[in-house]
C-alpha positions as CSV (number, residue, x, y, z in Angstrom):
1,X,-0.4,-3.8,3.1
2,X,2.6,-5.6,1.1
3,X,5.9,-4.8,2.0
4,X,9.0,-3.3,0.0
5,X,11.9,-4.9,0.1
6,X,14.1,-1.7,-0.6
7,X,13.7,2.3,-1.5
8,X,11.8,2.9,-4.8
9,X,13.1,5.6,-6.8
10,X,9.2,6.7,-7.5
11,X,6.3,6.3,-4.9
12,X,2.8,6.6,-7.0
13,X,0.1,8.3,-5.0
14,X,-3.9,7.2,-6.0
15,X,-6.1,8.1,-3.6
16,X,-9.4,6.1,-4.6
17,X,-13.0,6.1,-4.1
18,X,-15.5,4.3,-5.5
19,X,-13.7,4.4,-8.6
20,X,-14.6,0.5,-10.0
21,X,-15.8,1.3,-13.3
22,X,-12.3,3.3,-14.7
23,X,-9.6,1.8,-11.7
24,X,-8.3,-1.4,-14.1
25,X,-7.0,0.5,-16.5
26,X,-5.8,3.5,-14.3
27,X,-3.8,0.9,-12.9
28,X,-2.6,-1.0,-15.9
29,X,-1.5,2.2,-17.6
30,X,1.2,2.6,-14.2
31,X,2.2,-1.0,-14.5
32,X,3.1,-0.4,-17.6
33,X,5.1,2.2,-17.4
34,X,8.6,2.3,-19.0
35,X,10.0,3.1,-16.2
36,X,9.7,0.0,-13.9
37,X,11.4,1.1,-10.7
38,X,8.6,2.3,-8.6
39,X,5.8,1.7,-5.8
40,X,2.1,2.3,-6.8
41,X,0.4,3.3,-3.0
42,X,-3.5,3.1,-3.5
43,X,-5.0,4.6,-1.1
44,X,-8.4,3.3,-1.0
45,X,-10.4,6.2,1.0
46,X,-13.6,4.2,2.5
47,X,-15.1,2.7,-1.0
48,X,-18.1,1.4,-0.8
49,X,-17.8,-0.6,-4.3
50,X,-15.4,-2.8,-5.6
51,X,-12.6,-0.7,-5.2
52,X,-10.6,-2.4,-2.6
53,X,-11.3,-6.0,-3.9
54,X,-9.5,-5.3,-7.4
55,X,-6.8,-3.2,-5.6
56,X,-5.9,-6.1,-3.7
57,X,-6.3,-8.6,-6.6
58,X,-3.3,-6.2,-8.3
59,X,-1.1,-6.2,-5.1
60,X,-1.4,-9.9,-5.3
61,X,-0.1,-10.1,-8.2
62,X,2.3,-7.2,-7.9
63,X,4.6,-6.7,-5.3
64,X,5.0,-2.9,-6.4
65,X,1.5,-2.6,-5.9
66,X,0.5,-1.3,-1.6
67,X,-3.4,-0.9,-0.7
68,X,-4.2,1.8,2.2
69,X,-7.1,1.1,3.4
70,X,-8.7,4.1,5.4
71,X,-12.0,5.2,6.5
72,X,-13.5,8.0,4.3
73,X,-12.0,11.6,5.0
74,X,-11.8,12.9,1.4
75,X,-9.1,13.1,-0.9
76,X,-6.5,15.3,1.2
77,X,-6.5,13.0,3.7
78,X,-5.8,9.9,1.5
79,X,-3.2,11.6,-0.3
80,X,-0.9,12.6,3.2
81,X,-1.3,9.0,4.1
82,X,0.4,8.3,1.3
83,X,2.9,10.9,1.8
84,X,3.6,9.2,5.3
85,X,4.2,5.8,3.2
86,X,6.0,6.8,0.8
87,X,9.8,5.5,0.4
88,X,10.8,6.9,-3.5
89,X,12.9,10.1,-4.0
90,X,10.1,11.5,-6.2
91,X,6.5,12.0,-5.9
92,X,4.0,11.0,-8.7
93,X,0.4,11.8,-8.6
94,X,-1.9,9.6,-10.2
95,X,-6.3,9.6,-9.8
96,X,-8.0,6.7,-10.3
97,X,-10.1,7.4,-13.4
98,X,-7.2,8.8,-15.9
99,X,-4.7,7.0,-18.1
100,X,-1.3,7.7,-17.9
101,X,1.1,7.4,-21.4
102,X,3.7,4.4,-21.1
103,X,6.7,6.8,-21.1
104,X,5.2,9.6,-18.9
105,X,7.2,8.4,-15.9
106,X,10.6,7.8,-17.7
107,X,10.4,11.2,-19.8
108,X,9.3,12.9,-16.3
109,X,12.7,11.6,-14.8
110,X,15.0,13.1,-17.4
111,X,13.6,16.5,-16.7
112,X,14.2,16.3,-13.4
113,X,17.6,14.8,-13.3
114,X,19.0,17.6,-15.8
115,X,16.8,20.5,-13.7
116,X,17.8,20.2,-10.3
117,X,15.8,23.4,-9.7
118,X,12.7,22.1,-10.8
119,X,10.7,20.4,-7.5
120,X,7.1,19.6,-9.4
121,X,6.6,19.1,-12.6
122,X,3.3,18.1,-15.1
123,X,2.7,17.1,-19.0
124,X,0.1,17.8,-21.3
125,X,-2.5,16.0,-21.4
126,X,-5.2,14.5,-23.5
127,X,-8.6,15.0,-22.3
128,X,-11.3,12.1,-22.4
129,X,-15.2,11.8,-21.4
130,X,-16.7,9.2,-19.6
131,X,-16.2,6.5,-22.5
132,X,-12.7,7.3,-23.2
133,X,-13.1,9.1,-26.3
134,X,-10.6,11.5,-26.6
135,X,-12.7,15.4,-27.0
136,X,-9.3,18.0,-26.6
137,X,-5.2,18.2,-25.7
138,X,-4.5,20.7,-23.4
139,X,-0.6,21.8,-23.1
140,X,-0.1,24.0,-20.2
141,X,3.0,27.1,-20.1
142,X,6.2,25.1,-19.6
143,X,8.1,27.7,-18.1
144,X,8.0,28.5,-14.2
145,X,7.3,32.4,-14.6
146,X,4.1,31.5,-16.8
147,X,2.7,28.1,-14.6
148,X,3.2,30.7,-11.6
149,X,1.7,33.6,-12.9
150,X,-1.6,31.3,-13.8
151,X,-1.7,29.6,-10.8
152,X,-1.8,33.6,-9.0
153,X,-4.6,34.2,-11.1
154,X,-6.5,30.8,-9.7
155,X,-6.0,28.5,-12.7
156,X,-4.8,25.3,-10.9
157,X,-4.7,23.2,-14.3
158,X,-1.2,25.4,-14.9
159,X,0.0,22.2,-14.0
160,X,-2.3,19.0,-13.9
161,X,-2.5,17.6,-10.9
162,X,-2.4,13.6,-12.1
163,X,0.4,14.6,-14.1
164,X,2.2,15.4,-11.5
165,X,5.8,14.3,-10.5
166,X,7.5,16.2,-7.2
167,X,10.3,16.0,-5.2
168,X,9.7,14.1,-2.5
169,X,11.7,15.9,0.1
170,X,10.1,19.2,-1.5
171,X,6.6,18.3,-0.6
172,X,7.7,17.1,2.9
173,X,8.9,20.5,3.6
174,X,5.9,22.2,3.3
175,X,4.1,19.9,5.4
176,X,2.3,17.8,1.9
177,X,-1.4,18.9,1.3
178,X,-3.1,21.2,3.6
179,X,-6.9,19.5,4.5
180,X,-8.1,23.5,5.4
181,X,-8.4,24.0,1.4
182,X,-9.8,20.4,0.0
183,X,-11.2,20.9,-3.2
184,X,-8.1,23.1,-4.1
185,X,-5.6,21.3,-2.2
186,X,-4.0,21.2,-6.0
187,X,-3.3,25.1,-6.5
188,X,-2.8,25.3,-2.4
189,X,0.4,23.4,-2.9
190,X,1.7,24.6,-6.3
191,X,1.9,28.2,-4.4
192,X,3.3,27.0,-1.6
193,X,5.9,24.8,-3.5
194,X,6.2,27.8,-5.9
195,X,8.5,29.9,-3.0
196,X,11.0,27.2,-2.5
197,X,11.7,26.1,-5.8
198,X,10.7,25.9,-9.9
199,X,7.6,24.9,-11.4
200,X,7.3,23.2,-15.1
201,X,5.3,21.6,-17.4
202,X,7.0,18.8,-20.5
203,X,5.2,19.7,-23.7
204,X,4.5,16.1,-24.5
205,X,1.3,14.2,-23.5
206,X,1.8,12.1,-20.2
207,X,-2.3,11.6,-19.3
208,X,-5.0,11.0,-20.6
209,X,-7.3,13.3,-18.2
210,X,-10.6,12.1,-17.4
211,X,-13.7,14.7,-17.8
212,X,-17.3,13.6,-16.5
213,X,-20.2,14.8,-14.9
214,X,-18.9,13.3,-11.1
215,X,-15.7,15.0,-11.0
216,X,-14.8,17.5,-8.4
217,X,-14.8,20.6,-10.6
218,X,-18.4,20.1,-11.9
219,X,-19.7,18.8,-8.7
220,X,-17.9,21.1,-6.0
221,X,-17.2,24.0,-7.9
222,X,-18.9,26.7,-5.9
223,X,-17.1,25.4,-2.6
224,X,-13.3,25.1,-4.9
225,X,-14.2,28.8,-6.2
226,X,-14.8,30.3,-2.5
227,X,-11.3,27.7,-1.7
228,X,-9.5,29.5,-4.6
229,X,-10.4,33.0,-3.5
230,X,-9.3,32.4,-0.3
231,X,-5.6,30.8,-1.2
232,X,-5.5,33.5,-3.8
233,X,-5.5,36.6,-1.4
234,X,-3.3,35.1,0.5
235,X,-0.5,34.2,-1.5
236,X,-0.9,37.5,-3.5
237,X,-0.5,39.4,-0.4
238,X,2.5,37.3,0.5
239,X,3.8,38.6,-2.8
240,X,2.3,42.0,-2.7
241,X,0.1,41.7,-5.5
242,X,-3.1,43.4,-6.1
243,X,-6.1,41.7,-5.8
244,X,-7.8,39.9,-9.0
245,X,-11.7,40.4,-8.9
246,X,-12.2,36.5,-9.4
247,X,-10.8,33.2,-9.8
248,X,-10.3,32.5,-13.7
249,X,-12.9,30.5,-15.0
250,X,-12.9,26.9,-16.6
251,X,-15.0,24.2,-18.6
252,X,-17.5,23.6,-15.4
253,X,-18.4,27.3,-15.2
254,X,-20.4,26.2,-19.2
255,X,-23.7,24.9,-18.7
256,X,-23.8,21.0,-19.8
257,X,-25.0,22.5,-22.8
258,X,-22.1,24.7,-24.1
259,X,-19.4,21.4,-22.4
260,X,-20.9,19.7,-24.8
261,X,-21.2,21.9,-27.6
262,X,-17.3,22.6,-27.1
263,X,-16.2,19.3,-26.6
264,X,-17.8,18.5,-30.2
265,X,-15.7,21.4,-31.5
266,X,-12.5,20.1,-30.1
267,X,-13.2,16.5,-30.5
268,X,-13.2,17.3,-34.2
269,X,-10.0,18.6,-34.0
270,X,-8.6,16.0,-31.6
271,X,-10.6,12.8,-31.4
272,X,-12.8,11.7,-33.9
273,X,-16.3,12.3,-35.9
274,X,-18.0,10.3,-34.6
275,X,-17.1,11.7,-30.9
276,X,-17.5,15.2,-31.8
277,X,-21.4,14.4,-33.4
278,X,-22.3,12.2,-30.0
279,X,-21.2,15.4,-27.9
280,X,-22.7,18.0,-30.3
281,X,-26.0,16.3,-30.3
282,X,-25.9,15.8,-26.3
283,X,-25.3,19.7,-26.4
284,X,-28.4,19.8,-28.6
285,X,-30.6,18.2,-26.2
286,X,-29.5,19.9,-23.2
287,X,-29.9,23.0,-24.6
288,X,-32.5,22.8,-27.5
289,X,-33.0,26.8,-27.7
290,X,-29.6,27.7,-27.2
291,X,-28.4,28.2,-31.2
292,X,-24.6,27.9,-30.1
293,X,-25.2,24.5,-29.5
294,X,-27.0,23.8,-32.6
295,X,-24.2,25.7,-34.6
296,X,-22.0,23.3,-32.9
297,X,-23.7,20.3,-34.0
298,X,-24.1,21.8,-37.7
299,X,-20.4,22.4,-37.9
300,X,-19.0,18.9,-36.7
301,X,-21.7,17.2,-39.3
302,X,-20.4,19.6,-42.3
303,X,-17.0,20.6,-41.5
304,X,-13.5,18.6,-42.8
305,X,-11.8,17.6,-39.6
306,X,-8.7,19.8,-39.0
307,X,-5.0,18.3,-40.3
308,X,-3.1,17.5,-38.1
């Protein structure tokens, strides 16, 4: 692991695994950040790939660059390693297949400086499939009262977890990420954050968010729902809340079908043509019966893309 010489003002968490094919660029979008006064702590957790040979090639070249290298417990577990290594006064979360914006970090900072209040904070983001064509923008509720009143309905993507930038002392406090609800260790600690301080979102893009079929809320999304339930009737209780009958649903409740068939919609909107017919006709031939995703495909072939 390389060695600091001094306190950074920002400590990066990336908790990797097996991320080879999107981790250069991951990386390079942090390294080029604006703001230069930071450590990026890559926790490689137990790849089997290249992962931990072009993490160290980067810390080699980088002395702001430290490599964990850990057996494989899962992502919880990576992420309070780096918890324990971290030296910076803030906290920013970063995965290993998303692209942050070059002033996310330095725009993220300002914020926090002027809202002393504010202990965790997130950005829009734009979201990207598996080539990196951009297929929506998402801006989540900026204000505390409306990130917090999602999350108490189960909607963790109030605030984007890779967007996010804490407090580091905050996080300490309430002992970091809690291993008991991996796979919604995300909306877990925005509750728990939520009683000791405020919540907010920038309304400017600081990520571009990475959707594809091996992420943990199309391949785990039975075991997150049952997680989210769970966290849910607890912290409502806390607060004396009523019950909600289910966790509020997202993008990986669609069948493949209807993703796709959406993303071609949005991608008209926020990407480009040719994205939105490559996900409308992947919609198609998931779902060759179901006429939504033929509409879809007939409207990103016919329709003028929206002005911006």
């Amino acid at each position: 692991m390389n060695q600091v010489s001094r306190p950074a003002f920002i400590s990066v968490l990336m908790p990797v695994y097996n991320a080879e094919r999107y981790l250069r660029k991951a990386v390079d979008s942090i390294l080029a950040q604006t703001c230069r006064d930071f450590e990026l702590i890559a926790i490689d957790d137990g790849s089997s790939d290249r992962s931990k040979e072009i993490l160290d090639s980067y810390a080699g070249r980088d002395k702001r660059v430290r490599v964990i290298s850990r057996p494989n417990t899962g992502i919880v577990g990576a992420l309070n390693d780096g918890l324990a290594a971290a030296t910076g006064e803030f906290i920013a979360r970063m995965d290993a297949d998303d692209i942050a914006t070059p002033g996310r970090f330095s725009e993220q900072l300002v914020y926090l400086q002027a809202h002393p209040e504010c202990i965790g904070l997130g950005t829009a983001v734009k979201v990207i499939d598996s080539s990196g064509n951009v297929v929506d923008e998402h801006a989540p509720a900026t204000s505390h009262e409306a990130i917090e009143a999602a999350l108490l309905r189960g909607n963790g993507g109030a605030l984007y977890h890779p967007t996010a930038m804490f407090r580091t002392a905050a996080i300490r406090a309430v002992n970091g990420y809690d291993p008991a609800f991996c796979k919604a260790e995300d909306l877990d600690l925005y509750l728990r954050l939520s009683h000791t301080g405020q919540l907010a979102n920038l309304p400017t893009v600081g990520l571009k968010y990475r959707h594809h079929l091996k992420s943990t809320n199309f391949v785990h999304r039975q075991k997150q729902t049952e997680l989210i339930v769970k966290i849910l009737a607890r912290e409502r209780a806390l607060r004396n809340l009523p019950d909600v009958a289910a966790p509020l649903s997202g993008h990986s409740d669609l069948p493949l079908s209807r993703l796709h068939a959406r993303w071609a919609c949005t991608a008209l909107a926020h990407g480009t043509r040719p994205t939105a017919i490559r996900h409308g006709l992947a919609g198609v031939l998931r779902g060759l019966a179901d006429r939504e995703c033929w509409r879809a495909l007939a409207y990103v072939l016919t329709a003028p893309r929206p002005q911006a």
